[in-house]
C-alpha positions in Angstrom: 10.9 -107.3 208.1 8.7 -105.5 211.0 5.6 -107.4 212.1 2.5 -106.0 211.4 1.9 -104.9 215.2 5.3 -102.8 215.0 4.3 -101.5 211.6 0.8 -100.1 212.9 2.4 -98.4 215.7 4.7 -96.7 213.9 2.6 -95.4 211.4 0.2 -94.5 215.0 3.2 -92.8 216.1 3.9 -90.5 213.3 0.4 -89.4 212.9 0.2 -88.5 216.0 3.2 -86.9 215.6 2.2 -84.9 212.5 -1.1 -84.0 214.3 0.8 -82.4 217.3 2.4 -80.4 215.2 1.4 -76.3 214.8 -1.5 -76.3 212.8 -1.1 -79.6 211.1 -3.7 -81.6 213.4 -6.0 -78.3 212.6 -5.7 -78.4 208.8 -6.3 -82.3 208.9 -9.4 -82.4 210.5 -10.9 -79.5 209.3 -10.0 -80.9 205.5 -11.8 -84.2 206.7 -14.5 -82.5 207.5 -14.7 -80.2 204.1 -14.2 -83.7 202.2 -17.7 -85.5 203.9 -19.7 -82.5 203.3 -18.7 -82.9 199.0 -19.9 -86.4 199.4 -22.9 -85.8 197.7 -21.1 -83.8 195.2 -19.0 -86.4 194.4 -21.3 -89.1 194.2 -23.1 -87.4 191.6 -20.4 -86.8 189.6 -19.5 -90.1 190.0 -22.7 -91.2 188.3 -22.0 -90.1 184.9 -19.4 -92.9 185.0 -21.2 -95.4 186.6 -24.8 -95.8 184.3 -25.5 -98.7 182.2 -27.4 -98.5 178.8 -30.8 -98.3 180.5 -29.9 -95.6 182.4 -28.7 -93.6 179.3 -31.4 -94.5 177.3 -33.8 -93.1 179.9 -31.7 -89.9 180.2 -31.8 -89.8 176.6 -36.1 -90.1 176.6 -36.0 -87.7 179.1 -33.6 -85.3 177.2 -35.7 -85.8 174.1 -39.1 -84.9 175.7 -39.5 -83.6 179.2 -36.0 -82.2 179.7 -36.3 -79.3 177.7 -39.4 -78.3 179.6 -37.7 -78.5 183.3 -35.3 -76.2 181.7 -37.5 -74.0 180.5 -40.1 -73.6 183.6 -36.4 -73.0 185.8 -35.5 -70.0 184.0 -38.6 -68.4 183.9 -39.2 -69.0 187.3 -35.6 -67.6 187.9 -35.7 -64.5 185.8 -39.3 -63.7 187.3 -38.2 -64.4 190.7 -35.3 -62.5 190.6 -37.1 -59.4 188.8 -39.5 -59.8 191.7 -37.4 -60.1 194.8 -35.1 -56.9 193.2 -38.0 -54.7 192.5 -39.9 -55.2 196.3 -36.7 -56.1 198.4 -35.4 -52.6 196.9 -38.1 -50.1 197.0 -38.7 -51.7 200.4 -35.5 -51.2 201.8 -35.0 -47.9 200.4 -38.1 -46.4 201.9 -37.3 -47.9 205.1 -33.5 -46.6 205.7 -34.2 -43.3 204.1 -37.9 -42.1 205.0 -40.1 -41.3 208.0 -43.4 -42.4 207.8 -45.9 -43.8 209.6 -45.6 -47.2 211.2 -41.5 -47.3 209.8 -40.4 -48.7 212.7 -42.7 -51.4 212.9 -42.1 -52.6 209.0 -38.4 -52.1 209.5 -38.5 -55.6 211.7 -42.1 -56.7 209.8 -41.0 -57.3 206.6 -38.8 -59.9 207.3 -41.6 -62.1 209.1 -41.9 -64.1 205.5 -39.0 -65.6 206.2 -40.5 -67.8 209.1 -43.1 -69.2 206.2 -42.3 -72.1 204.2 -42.6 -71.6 200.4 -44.8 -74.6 200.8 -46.8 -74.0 203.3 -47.6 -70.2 201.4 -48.1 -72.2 198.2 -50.9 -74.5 200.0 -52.8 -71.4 201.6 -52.9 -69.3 197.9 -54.0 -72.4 196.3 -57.3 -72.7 199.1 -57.4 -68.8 198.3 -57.3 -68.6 194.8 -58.9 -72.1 193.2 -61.8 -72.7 191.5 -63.4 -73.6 194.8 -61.9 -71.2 197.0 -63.3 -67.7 198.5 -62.0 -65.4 195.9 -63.5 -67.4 192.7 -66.6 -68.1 194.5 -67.2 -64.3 195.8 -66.2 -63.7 191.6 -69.0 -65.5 190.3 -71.6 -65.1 192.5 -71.0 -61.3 192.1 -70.4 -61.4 188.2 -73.5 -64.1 188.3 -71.6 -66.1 186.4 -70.5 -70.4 186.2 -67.1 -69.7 185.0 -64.0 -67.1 185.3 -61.5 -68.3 182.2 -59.7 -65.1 182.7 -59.2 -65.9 186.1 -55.1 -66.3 186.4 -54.4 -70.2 187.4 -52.6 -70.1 190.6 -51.3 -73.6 189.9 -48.7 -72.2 187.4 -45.0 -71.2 186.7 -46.3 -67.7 187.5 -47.9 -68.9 190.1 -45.1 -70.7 192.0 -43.0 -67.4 190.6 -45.7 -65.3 192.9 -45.1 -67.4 195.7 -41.3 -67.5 195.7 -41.3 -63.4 195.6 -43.4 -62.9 198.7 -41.1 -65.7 200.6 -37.3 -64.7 199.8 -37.9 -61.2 199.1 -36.9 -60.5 202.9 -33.1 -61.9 201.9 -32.6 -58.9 199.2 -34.5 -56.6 201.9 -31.8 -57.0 204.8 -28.6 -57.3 202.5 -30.1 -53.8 200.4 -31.5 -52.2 203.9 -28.1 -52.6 206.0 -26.3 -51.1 202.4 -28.7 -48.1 202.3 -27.9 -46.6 205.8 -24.4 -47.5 205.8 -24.0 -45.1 202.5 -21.7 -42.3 203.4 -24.1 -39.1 203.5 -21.2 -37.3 201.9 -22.3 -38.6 198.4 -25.5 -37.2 199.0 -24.3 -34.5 200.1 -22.4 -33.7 196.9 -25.1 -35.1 194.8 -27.3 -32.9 196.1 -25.3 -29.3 195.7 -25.1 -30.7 192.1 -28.8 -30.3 191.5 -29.6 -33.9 191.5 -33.2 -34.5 193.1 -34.2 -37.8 195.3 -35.0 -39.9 192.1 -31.6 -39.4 190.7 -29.4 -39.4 193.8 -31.5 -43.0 194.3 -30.5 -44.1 191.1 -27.2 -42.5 190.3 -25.5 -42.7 194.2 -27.6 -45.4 196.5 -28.3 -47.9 194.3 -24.8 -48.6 192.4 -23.2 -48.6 196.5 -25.4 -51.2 197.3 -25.6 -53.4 194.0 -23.0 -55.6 195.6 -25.1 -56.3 198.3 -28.0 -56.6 196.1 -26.4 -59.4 194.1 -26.0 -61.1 197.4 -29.1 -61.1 198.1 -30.6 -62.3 194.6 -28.0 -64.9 194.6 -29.7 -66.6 198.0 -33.2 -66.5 196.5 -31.8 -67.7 193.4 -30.5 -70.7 195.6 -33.1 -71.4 197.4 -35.6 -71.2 194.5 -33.6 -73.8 192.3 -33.8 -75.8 195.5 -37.1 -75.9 196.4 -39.2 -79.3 195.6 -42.9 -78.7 197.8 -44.2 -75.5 196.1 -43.2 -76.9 192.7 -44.4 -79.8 193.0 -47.7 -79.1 194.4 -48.4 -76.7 191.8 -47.8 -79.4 189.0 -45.0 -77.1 188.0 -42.0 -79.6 186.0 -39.1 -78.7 187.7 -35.2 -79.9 187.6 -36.3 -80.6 191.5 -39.2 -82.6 190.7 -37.6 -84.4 188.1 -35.0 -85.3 189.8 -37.7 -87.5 191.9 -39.6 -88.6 188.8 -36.5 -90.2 187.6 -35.7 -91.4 190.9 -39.0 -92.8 192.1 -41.4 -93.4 189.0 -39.1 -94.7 186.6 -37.0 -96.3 189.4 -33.2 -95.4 187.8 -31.0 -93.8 190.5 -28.7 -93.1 187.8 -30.7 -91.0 185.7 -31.7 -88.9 189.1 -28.4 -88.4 189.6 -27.4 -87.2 186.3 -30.6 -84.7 186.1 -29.0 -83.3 189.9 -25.9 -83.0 188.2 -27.4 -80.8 186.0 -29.1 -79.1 188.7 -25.9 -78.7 190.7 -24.3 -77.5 187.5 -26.9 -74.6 187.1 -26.2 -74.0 190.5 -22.6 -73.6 190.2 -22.7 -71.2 187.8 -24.9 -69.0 189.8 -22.3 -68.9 192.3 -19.7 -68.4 190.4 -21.5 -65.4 188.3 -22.5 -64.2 191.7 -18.4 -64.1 193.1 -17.2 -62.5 190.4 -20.1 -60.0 190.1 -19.5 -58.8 194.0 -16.0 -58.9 193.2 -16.3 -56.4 190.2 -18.4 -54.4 192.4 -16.5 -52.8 195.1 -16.8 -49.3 196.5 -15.1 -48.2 199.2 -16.3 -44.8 201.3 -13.7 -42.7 203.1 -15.0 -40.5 205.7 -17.6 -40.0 208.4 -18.3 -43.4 208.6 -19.9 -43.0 212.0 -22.3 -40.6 210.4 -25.7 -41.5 209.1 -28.2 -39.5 207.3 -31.3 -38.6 209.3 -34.5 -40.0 207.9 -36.4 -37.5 205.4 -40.2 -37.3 206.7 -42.5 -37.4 204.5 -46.0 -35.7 205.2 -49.6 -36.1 203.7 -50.4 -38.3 200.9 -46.9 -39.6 199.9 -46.2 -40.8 203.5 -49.5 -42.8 203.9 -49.3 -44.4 200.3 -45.5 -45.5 201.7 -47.2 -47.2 204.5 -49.4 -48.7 202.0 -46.4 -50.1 199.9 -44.3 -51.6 202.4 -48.0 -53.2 203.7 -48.6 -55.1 200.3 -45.3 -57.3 200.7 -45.7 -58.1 204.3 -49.4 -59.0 204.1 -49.0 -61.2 201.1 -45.7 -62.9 202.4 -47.1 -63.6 205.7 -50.2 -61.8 206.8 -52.5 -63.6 204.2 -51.1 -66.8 204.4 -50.9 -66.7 208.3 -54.6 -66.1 208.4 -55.4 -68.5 205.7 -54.0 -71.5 207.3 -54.8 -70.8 210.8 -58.6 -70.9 209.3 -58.4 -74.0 207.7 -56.9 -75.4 210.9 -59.4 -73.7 212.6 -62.2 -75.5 210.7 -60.6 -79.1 210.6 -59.5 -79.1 214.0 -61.5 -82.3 214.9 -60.4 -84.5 211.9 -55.9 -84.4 212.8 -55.2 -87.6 214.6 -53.8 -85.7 217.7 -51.8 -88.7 219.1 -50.0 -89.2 215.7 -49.5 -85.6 215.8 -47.6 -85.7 219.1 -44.9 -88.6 217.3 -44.5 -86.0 214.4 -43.5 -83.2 216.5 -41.3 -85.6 218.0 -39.8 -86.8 215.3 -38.8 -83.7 213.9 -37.9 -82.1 217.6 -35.4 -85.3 217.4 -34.0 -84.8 214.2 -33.6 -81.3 214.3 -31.8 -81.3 218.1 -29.4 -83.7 216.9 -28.5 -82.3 213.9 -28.1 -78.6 215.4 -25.8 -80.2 218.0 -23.7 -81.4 215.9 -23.9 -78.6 213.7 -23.4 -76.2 216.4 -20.1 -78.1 217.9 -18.2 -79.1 214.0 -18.8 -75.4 212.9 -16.8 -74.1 216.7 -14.3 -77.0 215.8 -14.3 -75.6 211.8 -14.0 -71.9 213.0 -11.2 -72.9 216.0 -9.2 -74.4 213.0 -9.3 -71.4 211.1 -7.8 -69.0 213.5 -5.0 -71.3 215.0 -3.9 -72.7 211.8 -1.0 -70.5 209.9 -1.9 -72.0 206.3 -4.8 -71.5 204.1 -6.1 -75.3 204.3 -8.9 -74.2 207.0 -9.8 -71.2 205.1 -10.6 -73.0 202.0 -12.7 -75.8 203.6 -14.8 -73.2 205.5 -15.3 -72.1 202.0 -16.3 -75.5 200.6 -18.4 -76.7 203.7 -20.3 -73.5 203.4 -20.9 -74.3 199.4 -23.3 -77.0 200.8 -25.5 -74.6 201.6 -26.1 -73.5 197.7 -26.4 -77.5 196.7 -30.6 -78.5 196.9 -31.7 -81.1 199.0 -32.8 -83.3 196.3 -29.0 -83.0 194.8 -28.0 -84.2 198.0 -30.1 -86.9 198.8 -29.1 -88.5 195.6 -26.1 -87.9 195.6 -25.7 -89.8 198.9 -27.3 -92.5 197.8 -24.6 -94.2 195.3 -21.8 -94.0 198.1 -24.1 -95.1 200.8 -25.7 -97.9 199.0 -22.1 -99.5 198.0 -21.0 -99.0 201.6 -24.5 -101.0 202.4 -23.2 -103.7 200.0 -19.4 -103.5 201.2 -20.5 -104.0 204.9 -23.0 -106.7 203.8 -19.8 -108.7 203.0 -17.4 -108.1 205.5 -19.8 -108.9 208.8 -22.6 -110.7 206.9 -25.8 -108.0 207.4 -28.8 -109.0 205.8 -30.7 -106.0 203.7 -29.4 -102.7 204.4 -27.6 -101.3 206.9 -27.4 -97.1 206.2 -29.6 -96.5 203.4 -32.4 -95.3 204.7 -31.1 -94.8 208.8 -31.4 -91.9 210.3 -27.8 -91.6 210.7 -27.8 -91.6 206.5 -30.2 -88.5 207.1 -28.7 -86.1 209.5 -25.6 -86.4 207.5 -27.5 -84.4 204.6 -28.9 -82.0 207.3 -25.2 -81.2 207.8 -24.3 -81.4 204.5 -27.1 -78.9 203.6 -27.3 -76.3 206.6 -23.6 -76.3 208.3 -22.9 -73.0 206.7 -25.6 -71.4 208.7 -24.0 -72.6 211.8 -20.5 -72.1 210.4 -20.4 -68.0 209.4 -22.6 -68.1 213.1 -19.5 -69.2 215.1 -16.9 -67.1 212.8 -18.9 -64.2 213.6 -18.5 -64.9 217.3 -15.1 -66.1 216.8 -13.8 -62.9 215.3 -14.8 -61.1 218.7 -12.4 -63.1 221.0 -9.1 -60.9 221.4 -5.8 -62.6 220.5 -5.0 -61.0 224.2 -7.1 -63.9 225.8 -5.1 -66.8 224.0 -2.0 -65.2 224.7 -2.5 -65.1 228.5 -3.4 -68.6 227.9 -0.9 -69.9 226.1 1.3 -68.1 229.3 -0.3 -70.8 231.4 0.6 -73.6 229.2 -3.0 -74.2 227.8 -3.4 -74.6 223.7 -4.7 -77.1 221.8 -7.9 -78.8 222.6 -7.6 -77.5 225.8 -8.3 -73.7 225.1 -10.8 -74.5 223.1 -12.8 -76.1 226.0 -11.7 -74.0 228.3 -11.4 -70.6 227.0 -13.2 -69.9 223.4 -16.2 -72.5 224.6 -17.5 -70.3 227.0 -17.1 -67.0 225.4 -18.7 -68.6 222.0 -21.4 -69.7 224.0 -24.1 -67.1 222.6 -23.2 -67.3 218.9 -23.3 -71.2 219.4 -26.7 -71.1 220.6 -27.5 -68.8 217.8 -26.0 -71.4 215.2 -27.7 -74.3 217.1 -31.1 -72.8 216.7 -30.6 -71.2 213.0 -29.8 -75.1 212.0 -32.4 -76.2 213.8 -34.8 -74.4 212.0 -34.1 -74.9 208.8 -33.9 -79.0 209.6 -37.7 -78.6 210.6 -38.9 -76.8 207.6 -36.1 -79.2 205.3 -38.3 -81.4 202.9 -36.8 -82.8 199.8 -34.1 -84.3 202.0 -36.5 -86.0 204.5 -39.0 -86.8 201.7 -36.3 -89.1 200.1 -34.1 -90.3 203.4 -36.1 -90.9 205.7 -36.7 -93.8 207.6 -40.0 -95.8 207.5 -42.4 -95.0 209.4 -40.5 -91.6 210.4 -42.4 -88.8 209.6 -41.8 -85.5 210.2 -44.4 -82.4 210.4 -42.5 -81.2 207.1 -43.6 -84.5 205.1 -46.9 -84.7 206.8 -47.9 -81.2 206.0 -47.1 -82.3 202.3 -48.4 -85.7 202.0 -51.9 -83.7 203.7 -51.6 -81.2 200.6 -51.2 -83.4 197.8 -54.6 -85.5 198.9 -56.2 -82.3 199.4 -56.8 -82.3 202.9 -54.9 -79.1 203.5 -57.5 -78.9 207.2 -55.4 -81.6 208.0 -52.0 -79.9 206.6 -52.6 -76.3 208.9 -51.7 -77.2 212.2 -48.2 -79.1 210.7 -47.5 -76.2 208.5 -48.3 -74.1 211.6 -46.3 -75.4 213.9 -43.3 -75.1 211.6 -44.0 -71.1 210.7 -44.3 -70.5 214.6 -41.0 -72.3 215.0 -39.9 -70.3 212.3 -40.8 -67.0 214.1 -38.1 -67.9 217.1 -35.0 -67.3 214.3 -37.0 -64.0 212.6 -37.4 -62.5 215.6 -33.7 -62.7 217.1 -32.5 -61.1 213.6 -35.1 -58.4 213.6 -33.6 -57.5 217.3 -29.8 -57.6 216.1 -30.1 -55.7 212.9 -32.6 -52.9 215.0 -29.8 -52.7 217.5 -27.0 -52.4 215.0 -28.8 -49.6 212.9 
């Protein structure tokens, strides 16, 4: 019988053997790495096996009475959302690639500047815009000479949260619909046209059906990031899947009925993707034919070109321009009362968090996108696919679902080297793992982008020289990748700083980062205090707007 020594270096041996073989080492690790990112998933599957009776009788008393109502507010928030985000992303987009009219090249870049403003942060300027006590109601009354306005619409509302979700993710349906528009072959509107059909009906009966694909796309991201959102929500008093989740979780203290409300969340979520795949997939179009043509924009003249300008002005001053000048007064006004010093440790926190996790980000997704192109099977492919699903799972799905596997690793390592209280739950380590679960796809389709630009000619003269492996990656794709790395780096960084439900539940003690502060200031009232976080995370924000506005100008 071999000894254990001989045993272990076999079994070393023949992985290392299986790992140098074509492709093998490739499809291993980039499966690893697809396995940790379902982590979270798993774990809150896992749940439904794992409750006791308390659990499930608080799932049931939450089923029974507040359940029903988190469904309800989701849906209506949803349909509104997505009736919203179709209606303005659309007409936007359509004016834009088609028509000339004043101050069109200026909106064509604008109107994606909401995307640099947390739904948060807009939700805290409306509500010091449009509360009792606010500017609007006050100017109101004392005009009306009145004490009261019932008619008023409350801000702080599923309507209300609806409103704000519209002005910040309409920009996703703008870019997917905008891109779709000028990229129509002209020769369908040609023909449309020398069959009598006027601009209303060659919108409606050509344009739109070409670029439904891409406007299911784009519906399908707000969708996401609506269901995912937890600050707006919750700040508005709105009862939410998200905000339940943390009821359960932190009021009534049973991890296990969190868990089983995100799995219900994730479920919901789930079957928006899939609807959304096989929508895009029953929705393909293909143009032959002067594909380097475009259609020149029609000018418009008089009336109908300045009310255009008007249009595309509403969306872009309440998605940005409004809430921009909003907070910047109340940071104006309570400038004197932020703690300046413990400012300075919650820029630094965040800087920290957010470096790290865009690092790593920035060098799994070259590793990820590497595998794919050097690997002859299909294992790659697929966990591109499934680390880029983590991008469609909320962060409160994913905090919770970490916290059943972490907590028994806690417990496991507790016995096998004798630590006393916890070791992970509640590290920082713990929480830059659900950054990358969360945001790797961002940095992932990034690198593939840049990777697809590499010719096959370059490895081939490599592999002449006897480089492959690890080796041409360092020494040949590295360099050329070095831009879109960068761009993945700072697209993950971005979204760690403006991540909240996440970093809310994870965090370590005494760890704050302007994200929490900015809500923690909000929900006591002192949104003076909350401006210059929530600032400093929209002019952050900006950096990423700005580079796509410049590549999507210079592509079209």
């Amino acid at each position: 019988m071999r000894s254990i020594p001989t045993l272990s270096a076999a079994i070393r041996t023949f992985a290392l053997r299986q790992f140098r073989r074509p492709g093998k080492g490739w499809d291993g690790l980039a499966v690893a790495l697809a396995l940790a990112m379902l982590l979270p998933a798993l774990g809150i599957v896992a749940a439904w096996a794992q409750g006791d009776a308390a659990s499930r009788d608080i799932l049931a008393h939450l089923m029974s009475t507040v359940l029903p109502g988190y469904v309800r507010n989701s849906l209506a928030i949803a349909l509104a959302v997505a009736l919203g985000v179709t209606v303005v992303g659309v007409a936007t987009a359509w004016v834009v690639a088609v028509h000339e009219f004043p101050g069109r090249r200026f909106f064509a870049w604008a109107l994606i500047l909401p995307l640099a403003m947390p739904a948060y942060v807009m939700a805290y300027a409306y509500t010091d815009f449009l509360q009792f006590s606010g500017p609007v109601q006050g100017a109101l009354r004392e005009w009306l000479g009145v004490r009261r306005l019932p008619w008023f619409p409350e801000i702080r509302s599923w309507y209300g949260a609806a409103l704000v979700f519209v002005c910040a993710f309409y920009p996703y349906v703008y870019l997917l619909a905008r891109t779709a528009f000028i990229e129509r072959n002209p020769r369908l509107d040609e023909a449309a046209r020398t069959l009598g059909c006027g601009p209303w009906r060659r919108f409606v009966l050509v344009a739109l059906p070409l670029a439904r694909p891409a406007v299911v796309a784009g519906v399908a991201l707000v969708l996401m990031e609506t269901l995912a959102d937890y600050g707006a929500v919750a700040y508005f008093g709105v009862p939410t899947f998200t905000t339940g989740i943390y009821r359960a979780w932190l009021s009534m203290g049973d991890r296990m009925a969190a868990a089983q409300l995100a799995s219900l969340l994730l479920l919901f979520v789930l079957v928006l993707l899939a609807l959304e795949t096989r929508s895009r997939a029953r929705l393909r179009f293909h143009s032959t034919g002067a594909r380097g043509r475009r259609t020149a924009p029609v000018p418009l003249h008089g009336a109908a070109a300045w009310v255009t300008t008007a249009l595309c002005s509403v969306p872009l001053l309440l998605g940005f321009g409004l809430p921009a000048l909003i907070m910047l007064r109340l940071a104006w006004l309570e400038a004197d009362a932020l703690a300046w010093e413990r400012y300075a440790g919650w820029v630094w926190n965040t800087l920290v968090l957010a470096g790290v996790t865009a690092g790593f980000a920035a060098a799994l997704a070259t590793v990820l996108a590497y595998a794919q192109r050097h690997s002859p099977g299909r294992l790659p492919r697929w966990a591109a696919r499934l680390v880029g699903a983590g991008y469609a799972i909320p962060g409160a799905v994913i905090a919770v679902g970490l916290l059943t596997p972490v907590t028994r690793l806690d417990a496991w390592l507790a016995g096998l080297i004798g630590a006393q209280g916890l070791v992970l739950t509640g590290s920082v380590g713990v929480l830059i793992y659900a950054y990358l679960v969360r945001f790797m796809a961002a940095g992932v389709h990034t690198v593939e982008a840049g990777m697809a630009k590499i010719s096959p000619s370059l490895e081939a003269s490599a592999r002449s020289l006897g480089v492959s492996g690890w080796t041409m990656l360092r020494a040949v794709h590295v360099p050329l990748l070095r831009r879109s790395v960068l761009s993945a780096a700072l697209l993950v960084f971005v979204d760690v700083m403006k991540e909240l439900p996440a970093t809310l539940a994870l965090r370590p003690f005494n760890m704050d980062t302007l994200a929490v502060v900015a809500s923690q200031f909000a929900a006591d009232e002192r949104l003076g205090e909350a401006a210059w976080p929530a600032l400093t995370l929209v002019g952050v924000g900006l950096i990423p707007v700005f580079l796509i506005s410049r590549t999507t100008c210079a592509r079209q």
